[in-house]
N, C-alpha and C positions, 0 to 999 in steps of 0.2 A: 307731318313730321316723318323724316324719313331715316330707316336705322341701316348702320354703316355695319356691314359684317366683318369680321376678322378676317386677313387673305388665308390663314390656315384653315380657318372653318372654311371658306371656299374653296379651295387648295382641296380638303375632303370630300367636297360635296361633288367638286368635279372628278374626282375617281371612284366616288360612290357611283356616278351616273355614266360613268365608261364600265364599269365592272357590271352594272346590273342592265348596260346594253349586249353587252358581249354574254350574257348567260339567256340573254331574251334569243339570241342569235344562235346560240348552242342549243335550246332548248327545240327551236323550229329544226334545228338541223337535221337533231336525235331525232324528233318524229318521223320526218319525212324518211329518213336512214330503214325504223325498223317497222313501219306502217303504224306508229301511233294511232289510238280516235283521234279523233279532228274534234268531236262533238262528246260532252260529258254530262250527266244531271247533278245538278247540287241542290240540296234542302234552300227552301228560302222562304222562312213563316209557314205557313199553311200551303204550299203550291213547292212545284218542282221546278227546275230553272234549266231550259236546256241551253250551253254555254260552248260556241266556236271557240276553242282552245288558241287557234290560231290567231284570231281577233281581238280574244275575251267577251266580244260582244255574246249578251243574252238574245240567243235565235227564236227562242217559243220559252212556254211555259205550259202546265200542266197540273190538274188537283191531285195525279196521284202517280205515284211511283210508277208505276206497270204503264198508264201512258205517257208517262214522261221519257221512258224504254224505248218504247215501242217509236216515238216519235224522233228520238235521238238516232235510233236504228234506220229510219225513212231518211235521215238528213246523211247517214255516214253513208247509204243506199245512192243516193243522189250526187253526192262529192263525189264519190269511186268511178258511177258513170260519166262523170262532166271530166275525171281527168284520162277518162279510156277515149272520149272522144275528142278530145282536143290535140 
C-alpha cells in the first residue's frame, strides 16, 4: 500500500531540504573562515564520542573526558599538518 502525499506537504519538504542544505553549506563555510575545531567530544552513555564536525562522522571514543581531550587534540594536531602540507 503505497501513501500519496499532498504536493504542498512536498512543495514544504522541498524547501525544508534546500534551506537546511544551504545552512549545512554556511555552517562549513563559517569554520573554515574563522578556524573553527574540525573535532568536538560529546557525552554518549558511559564513553566520550569524538565527532568530525565536518563529516558528523564519530572518529574515536574514549571512557573519560580528559582522554577524550586529549585525543580530539591529537586529531585537530593532525588536520592542521595535512592542510600545511598539502
Amino acid at each position: 500500500m503505497q501513501t500519496i502525499m499532498h504536493p504542498a506537504f512536498r512543495e514544504k519538504l522541498a524547501v525544508l531540504e534546500a534551506l537546511l542544505e544551504r545552512s549545512r553549506t554556511l555552517r562549513a563555510e563559517t569554520r573554515a573562515k574563522i578556524g573553527a575545531p574540525r573535532y568536538q567530544v560529546f557525552g554518549h552513555g558511559q564513553a566520550w564520542d569524538v565527532v568530525d564536525l565536518t563529516t558528523d562522522a564519530v572518529q574515536g571514543f574514549a571512557f573519560s573526558y580528559r582522554a577524550a581531550m586529549v585525543f580530539a587534540s591529537a586529531m585537530e594536531a593532525g588536520a592542521a599538518t595535512k592542510c600545511l602540507t598539502q
